[in-house]
C-alpha positions, -999 to +999 in steps of 0.1 A: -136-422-484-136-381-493-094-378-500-084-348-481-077-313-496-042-303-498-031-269-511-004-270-533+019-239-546+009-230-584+037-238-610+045-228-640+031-238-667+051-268-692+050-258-730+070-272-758+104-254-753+100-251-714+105-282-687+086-280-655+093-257-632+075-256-599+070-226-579+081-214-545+054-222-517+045-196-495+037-203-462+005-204-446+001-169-420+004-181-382-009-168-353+016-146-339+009-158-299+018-195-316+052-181-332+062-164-303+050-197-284+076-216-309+105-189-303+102-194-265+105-232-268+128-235-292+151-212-276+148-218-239+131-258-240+148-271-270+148-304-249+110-302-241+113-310-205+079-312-199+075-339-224+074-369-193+049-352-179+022-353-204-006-377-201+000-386-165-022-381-136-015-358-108+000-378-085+022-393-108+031-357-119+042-346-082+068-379-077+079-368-115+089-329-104+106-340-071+124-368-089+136-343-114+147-319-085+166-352-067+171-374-094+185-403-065+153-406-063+152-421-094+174-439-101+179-455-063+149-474-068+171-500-087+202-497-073+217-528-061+248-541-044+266-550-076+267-513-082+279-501-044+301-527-054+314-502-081+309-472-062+328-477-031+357-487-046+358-457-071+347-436-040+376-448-017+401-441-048+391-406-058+391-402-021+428-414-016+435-386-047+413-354-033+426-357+006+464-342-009+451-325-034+427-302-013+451-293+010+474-279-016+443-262-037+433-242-006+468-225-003+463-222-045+434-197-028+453-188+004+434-204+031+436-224+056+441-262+043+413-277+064+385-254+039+399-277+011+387-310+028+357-286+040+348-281+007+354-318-005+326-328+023+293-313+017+290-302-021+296-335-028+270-352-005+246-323-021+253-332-056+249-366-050+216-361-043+206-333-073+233-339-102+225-364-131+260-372-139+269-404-128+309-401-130+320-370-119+338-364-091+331-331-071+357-308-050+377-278-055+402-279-089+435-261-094+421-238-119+389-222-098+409-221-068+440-201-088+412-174-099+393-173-069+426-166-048+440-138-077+408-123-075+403-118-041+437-107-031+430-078-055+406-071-023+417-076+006+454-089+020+449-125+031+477-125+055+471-091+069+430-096+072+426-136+067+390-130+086+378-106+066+396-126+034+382-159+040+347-136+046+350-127+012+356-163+001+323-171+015+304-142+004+321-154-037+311-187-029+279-178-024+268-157-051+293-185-077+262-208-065+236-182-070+248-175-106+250-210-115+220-222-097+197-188-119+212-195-149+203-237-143+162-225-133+158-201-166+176-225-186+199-200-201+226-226-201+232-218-237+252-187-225+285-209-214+286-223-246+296-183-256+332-189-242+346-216-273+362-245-269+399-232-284+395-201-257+390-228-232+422-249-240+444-216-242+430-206-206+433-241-191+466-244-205+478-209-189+465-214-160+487-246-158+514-229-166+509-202-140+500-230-108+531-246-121+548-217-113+531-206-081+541-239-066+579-227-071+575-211-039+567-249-014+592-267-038+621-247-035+614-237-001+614-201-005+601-178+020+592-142+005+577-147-024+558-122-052+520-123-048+520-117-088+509-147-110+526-137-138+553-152-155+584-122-153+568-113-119+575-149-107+611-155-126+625-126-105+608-137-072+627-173-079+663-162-092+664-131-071+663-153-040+687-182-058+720-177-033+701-175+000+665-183-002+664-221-016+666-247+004+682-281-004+663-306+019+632-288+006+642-295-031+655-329-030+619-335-012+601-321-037+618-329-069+623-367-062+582-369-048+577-351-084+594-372-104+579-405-085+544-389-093+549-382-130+562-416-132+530-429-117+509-414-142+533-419-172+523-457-165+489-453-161+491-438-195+509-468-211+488-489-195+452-479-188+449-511-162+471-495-138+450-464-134+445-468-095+486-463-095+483-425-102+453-426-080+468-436-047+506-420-053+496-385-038+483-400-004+516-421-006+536-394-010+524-375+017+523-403+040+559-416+032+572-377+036+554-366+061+569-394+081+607-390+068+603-350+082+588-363+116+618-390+118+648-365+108+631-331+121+635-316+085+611-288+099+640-274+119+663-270+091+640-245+070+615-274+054+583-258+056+552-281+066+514-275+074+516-269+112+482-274+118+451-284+103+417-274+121+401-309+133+366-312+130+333-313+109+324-280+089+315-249+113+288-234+099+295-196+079+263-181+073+269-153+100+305-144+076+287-142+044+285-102+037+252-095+031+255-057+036+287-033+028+313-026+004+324-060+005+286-078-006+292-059-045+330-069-044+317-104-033+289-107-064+313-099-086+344-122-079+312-151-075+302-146-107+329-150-126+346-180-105+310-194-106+309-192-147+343-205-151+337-238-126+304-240-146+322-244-181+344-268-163+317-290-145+289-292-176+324-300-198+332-331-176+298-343-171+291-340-210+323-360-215+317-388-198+282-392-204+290-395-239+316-428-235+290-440-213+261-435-234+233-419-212+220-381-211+223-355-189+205-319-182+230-292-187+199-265-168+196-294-140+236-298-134+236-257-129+209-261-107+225-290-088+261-276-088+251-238-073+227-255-047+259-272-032+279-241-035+251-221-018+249-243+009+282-248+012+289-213+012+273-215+047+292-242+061+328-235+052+333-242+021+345-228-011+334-226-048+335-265-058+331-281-088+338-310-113+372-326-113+388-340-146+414-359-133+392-369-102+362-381-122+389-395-153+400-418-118+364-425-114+350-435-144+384-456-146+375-471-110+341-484-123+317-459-106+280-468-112+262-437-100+269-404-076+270-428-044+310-424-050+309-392-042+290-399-010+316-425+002+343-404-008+323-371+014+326-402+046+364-407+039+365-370+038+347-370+073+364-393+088+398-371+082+381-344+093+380-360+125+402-383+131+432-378+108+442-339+103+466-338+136+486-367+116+497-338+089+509-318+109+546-328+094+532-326+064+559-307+038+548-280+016+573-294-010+551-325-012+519-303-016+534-283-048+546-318-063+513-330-062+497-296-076+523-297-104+519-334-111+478-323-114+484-298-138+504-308-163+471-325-178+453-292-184+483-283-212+468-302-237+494-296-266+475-319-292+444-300-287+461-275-298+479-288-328+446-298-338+428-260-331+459-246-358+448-274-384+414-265-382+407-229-378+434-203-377+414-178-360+403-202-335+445-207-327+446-167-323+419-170-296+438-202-277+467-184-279+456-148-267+438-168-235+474-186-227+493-154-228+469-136-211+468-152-181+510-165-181+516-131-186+495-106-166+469-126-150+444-152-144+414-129-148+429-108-182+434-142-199+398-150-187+388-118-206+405-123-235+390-153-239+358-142-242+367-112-259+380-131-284+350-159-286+327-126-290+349-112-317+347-142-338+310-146-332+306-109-347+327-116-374+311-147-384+278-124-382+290-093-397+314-108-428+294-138-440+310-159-468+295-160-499+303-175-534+305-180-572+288-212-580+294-233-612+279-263-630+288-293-626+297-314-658+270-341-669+249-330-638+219-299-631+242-295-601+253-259-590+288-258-563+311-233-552+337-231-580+368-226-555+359-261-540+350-273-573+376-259-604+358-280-626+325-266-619+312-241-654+299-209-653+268-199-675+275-176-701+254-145-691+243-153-656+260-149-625+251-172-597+262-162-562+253-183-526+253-160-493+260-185-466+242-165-437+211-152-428+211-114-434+202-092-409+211-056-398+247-066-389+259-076-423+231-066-447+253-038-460+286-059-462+260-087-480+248-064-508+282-048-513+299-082-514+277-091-543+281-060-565+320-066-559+318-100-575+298-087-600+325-062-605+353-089-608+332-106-631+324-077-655+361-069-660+370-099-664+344-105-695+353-076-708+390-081-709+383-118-726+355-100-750+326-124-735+291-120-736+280-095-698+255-104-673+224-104-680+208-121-649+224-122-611+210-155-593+210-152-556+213-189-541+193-185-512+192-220-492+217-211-464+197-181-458+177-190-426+163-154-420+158-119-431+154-090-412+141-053-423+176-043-432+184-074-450+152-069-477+164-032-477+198-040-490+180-067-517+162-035-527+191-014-534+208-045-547+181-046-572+181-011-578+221-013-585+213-040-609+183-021-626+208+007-638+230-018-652+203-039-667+208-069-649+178-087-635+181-098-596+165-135-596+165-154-561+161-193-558+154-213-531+144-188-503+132-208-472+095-204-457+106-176-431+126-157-456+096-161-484+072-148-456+083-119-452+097-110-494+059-112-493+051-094-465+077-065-478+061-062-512+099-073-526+080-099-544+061-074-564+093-053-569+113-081-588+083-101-601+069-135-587+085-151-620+122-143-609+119-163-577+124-198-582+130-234-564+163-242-575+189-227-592+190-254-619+149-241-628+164-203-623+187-213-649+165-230-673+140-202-672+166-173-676+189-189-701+175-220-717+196-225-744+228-218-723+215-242-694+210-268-723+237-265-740 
C-alpha cells in the first residue's frame, strides 16, 4: 500500500559545528468563506449545538428541536416517583421560604405584596418547562427588586401614580424578558461574562448593605422615611426621627424575630443536616407574629402590618404594558438593565449547582427560558423574576431531582393566592424587614473578598468601587461602576500587555522569565524578550516601545559593567495568538530601530496565524527567513553557538 504524501516544512541543513534545527511551518492558504465559517462557530457555537442533530432522520430531528426548546420533554420520559419523591419535598420547603419572602421583596420595589407571590406563580411553572437547570429555584430576589424599584422611582412617584408605576413595572418586565430571551436565541451569552466576578461580589455586597438599610424603616416602625438608598441619606432619615418616630412594640417585634432567624441559619451552617430549619423559620415567624398582633391589637398602637393582600390568581396585564409613549423608551431602558443584572444572577446559580451535581447546562437556552417567563409574566402580573441563591441553596439541600420543584412550589404559591392572603392581613411589617435582613446578610460575602485582595489587586479596586457605589449614591451608579471598571481592566490587559526578559535555565535548553526564575542566565550578546499578548492596534505601539525600553535598560547596564552589547534581540513569540496590520507595522519599525543600532530582530516560535500573515506582509523577506526560528533554544544556537554551548 502507496504511503501517503505528507508535506513537511524544510529545515536547515545539519553540518559539523551546527545541530538540527528545524524550520517554522507555514500554513497551508484556506479558503476565506471556510475561515469566516470557523470565526462564526468558534465565536457564537463554541458548544456545537447542532452536533445531536447530525446523522438523524427528519423525524427524529423535529422531536430533537422541540425537546431542546422544552427540555421536560426530555427528561420526563424517565422520571419516576422516586424523584417526585425528591421534588415535592424540596418544592414544599422552598415554598415555605419564598411565601415571606415575596411579600417583603415587592415593597423592596414598592408594590403591592400580592405581585410578589404573583411573580412566584407563573415564571416558575414556565421555566419548569424551558430551563435545563435542575436545582434552581425561581422568584423575585432582594437584589433585582432593590434596582428595579430605585430605577423606576427615578420615573414616576409610586405612591402618588401607583397605576401608572406598577405600569411601568410591567412595561420593564417586559422588555428584562426580551433582552434576555435575544441575547439567549443569538447566543451572545458571552456578553454577561463582561461584568467580572470581583465587580459582582462588590455589587452584591452593596446592595446588601443598602436593603439592610431600607428595611430600617418596617423594623423600627418609622413612618416618613427618605426615598434615597444611600447610606448618609438613610442615617439622617433614622436618627432624625430617633425621639418621636420609633416605635417600641415595633422593635422588640422585629429585633427578637431577627435574632431567632439568624439563629436558624447560624445552625444550619454548623450543621448542614438541619438545613430545612432556616427553610421553614420565615413562614414561622410570620405565622407566630402575625397571630401575637391579632391577639394584642399591636396595629392600634403604631405596629404597622400589610392590611390587605389582593386574593386571587394573576389578572392578566397585557392591556398595562406601554407599548406607545414616553413611558415605552423609559420602560426599555430600566428592562434592560434589571434584565442583565437578574441574567448574571440566574446563569451564576444554575452554573453553580450544576457543577456539584455534575451535569451540563446551556447558558443561550437558560436566557431563552428565563426571558420567556418574564415575557409572559410581564402579561399576567408579574415582575422581573429570576434565580434564587438562597432559594435554590434550600433546594439542592432538600434533594430536588428536576424543575418539577418549582412546579409544586408555583401550586403552594396558588393555593395562597386563593385561599390564604386574607390570613395576613395582621401581618407586621417588622417581621417582613427581619426576614429581608436575615436574606441578605448572605450576599456580603467577606471571604470572597479576602480572597479577590490575595489574588489580584486591581480586581479588589473594582469590588470595592461597585460596593461604594451603590452604599453610597445608588444601586444603579454602583451597577456602572462595575462595569466601568470590568471594561477598564479588560483595556488595560489589552493595551499594556506584560512582557519579559527570559534566561537559561542551568543544566537545561530551557528559556523562563528571569523575575520568576533569579537563577535563570542571560546570554552574553543576545537579548531575549516574551510579549505575553497578541498585538494588535490597541497596544502595538506600547509593544514595540516596551521592547526598545528593555533594550535600553539592558544597554546601560552592560555598559556600566564593561560587558560585551547586543548583538541579536530574540522575540519569544508563543503567547502571541494574533497579529493585526498595526502589530507587523510596529515589528517593522522595531526592526528598523534595531537596524540603526546594529542589532538583528530574530523571532521564534510564531504560531500558524501569526506566521500567515509575517508572510503575507513581506516581514519575512524584510528580516530574512533564517532569523525566524522554532524555539528559542534553536534561535540561540544559530545566533550565538559558542555562547549557547558554553
Amino acid at each position: 500500500m502507496t504511503e501517503p504524501v505528507v508535506n513537511r516544512p524544510p529545515s536547515r541543513a545539519p553540518s559539523e559545528t551546527m545541530p538540527y534545527v528545524h524550520k517554522v511551518g507555514i500554513p497551508p492558504k484556506q479558503d476565506i468563506l471556510k475561515e469566516f465559517k470557523s470565526g462564526v462557530k468558534e465565536t457564537f457555537f463554541a458548544d456545537d449545538p447542532l452536533r445531536q442533530f447530525k446523522d438523524q432522520p427528519r423525524s427524529r430531528k423535529l422531536m430533537l428541536v422541540i425537546q431542546s426548546v422544552f427540555p421536560i420533554l426530555d427528561w420526563g420520559r424517565h422520571y419516576s416517583l422516586q424523584k417526585f419523591k425528591g421534588d415535592i419535598i424540596a418544592g414544599l420547603t422552598i415554598a415555605s421560604l419564598c411565601i415571606p419572602q415575596d411579600i417583603g421583596y415587592a415593597k423592596l420595589a414598592k408594590l403591592d405584596p400580592q405581585y410578589g407571590l404573583y411573580s412566584s406563580f407563573v415564571p416558575p411553572l414556565i421555566y419548569a418547562f424551558m430551563g435545563s437547570s435542575r436545582d434552581i429555584a425561581i422568584g423575585p430576589v432582594a437584589v433585582v427588586s432593590l434596582l428595579l424599584g430605585s430605577l423606576l422611582q427615578e420615573e414616576i412617584d409610586p405612591t402618588e401614580n401607583p397605576t401608572d408605576y406598577r405600569r411601568l413595572a410591567f412595561t420593564a418586565t417586559f422588555f428584562a424578558g426580551v433582552t434576555q430571551a435575544t441575547l439567549g436565541f443569538f447566543r451572545l451569552g458571552f456578553l454577561i461574562d463582561f461584568l467580572s466576578h470581583a465587580a459582582i461580589v462588590g455589587f452584591m455586597a452593596g446592595a446588601a448593605v443598602t436593603i439592610a438599610l431600607q428595611q430600617l424603616k418596617g423594623l423600627l416602625g418609622i413612618k416618613k422615611f427618605t426615598q434615597n438608598t444611600d447610606i448618609v441619606s438613610v442615617m439622617k432619615s433614622v436618627w432624625g426621627t430617633v425621639h418621636h418616630g420609633w416605635n417600641w412594640q415595633t422593635i422588640l417585634i422585629g429585633v427578637s424575630f431577627l435574632a431567632i432567624l439568624l439563629l436558624a441559619k447560624h445552625i444550619a451552617k454548623k450543621n448542614p443536616k438541619y438545613f430545612w430549619v432556616p427553610a421553614i423559620t420565615p413562614l414561622l415567624s410570620v405565622i407566630i407574629a402575625t397571630f401575637l398582633v391579632y391577639i394584642t391589637r399591636a396595629d392600634n398602637h403604631g405596629v404597622a402590618i400589610v392590611k390587605h393582600i389582593k386574593k386571587g390568581v394573576n389578572p392578566s396585564s397585557a392591556k398595562e404594558i406601554f407599548f406607545t409613549g414616553d413611558y415605552l423608551g423609559k420602560g426599555f431602558k430600566i428592562g434592560v438593565v434589571s434584565g442583565m443584572v437578574a441574567l448574571t444572577e440566574a446563569v451564576a446559580i444554575a452554573r453553580t449547582f450544576a457543577t456539584m451535581k455534575d451535569y451540563q447546562i446551556d447558558g443561550n437556552k437558560e436566557m431563552v427560558a428565563l426571558g420567556t417567563m418574564n415575557m409572559i409574566g410581564s402579561l399576567t402580573s408579574c415582575y422581573i423574576a429570576t434565580g434564587s441563591f438562597s432559594r435554590s441553596a434550600v433546594n439542592y439541600m432538600s434533594g430536588c431531582n428536576t424543575a418539577v420543584s418549582n412546579i409544586v412550589m408555583s401550586i403552594v404559591v396558588l393555593l395562597t393566592l386563593l385561599f390564604i392572603t386574607p390570613l395576613f392581613k395582621y401581618t407586621p411589617n417588622a417581621i417582613l424587614a427581619s426576614i429581608i435582613i436575615s436574606a441578605v446578610v448572605g450576599l456580603f460575602d467577606i471571604n470572597a473578598m479576602i480572597l479577590i485582595w490575595k489574588i489580584d489587586k486591581f480586581d479588589f479596586l473594582a469590588c470595592l468601587g461597585a460596593f461604594f457605589g451603590v452604599v453610597f449614591v445608588s444601586v444603579e451608579i454602583g451597577l456602572l461602576i462595575a462595569v466601568s471598571i470590568s471594561f477598564a481592566k479588560i483595556l488595560l490587559q489589552v493595551t499594556r500587555p506584560r512582557t519579559a526578559i527570559l534566561g537559561k535555565l542551568p543544566r537545561t535548553s530551557v528559556y523562563r522569565n528571569i523575575q520568576q526564575y533569579p537563577e535563570a542566565l542571560k546570554i552574553p550578546g543576545v537579548l531575549i524578550i516574551r510579549v505575553d499578548s497578541a498585538i494588535y492596534f490597541s497596544n502595538s505601539n506600547y509593544v514595540k516601545e516596551r521592547i526598545l525600553r528593555w533594550l535600553a535598560d539592558e544597554e546601560e547596564y552592560l555598559k556600566e559593567n564593561n560587558q560585551s552589547r547586543i548583538e541579536f534581540l530574540i522575540v519569544e513569540m508563543s503567547p502571541v495568538t494574533d497579529i493585526d496590520t498595526s502589530g507587523i507595522h510596529a515589528l517593522e519599525e522595531l526592526h528598523r530601530a534595531l537596524e540603526k543600532k546594529d542589532i538583528r530582530l530574530v523571532l521564534a516560535n510564531p504560531g500558524a496565524i501569526v506566521m500567515d500573515k509575517l508572510h503575507a506582509s513581506q516581514f519575512v523577506n524584510l528580516i530574512g527567513e533564517d532569523k525566524i526560528f522554532l524555539t528559542v533554544t534553536d534561535a540561540v544556537l544559530t545566533c550565538a553557538p559558542k555562547l549557547e554551548q558554553a
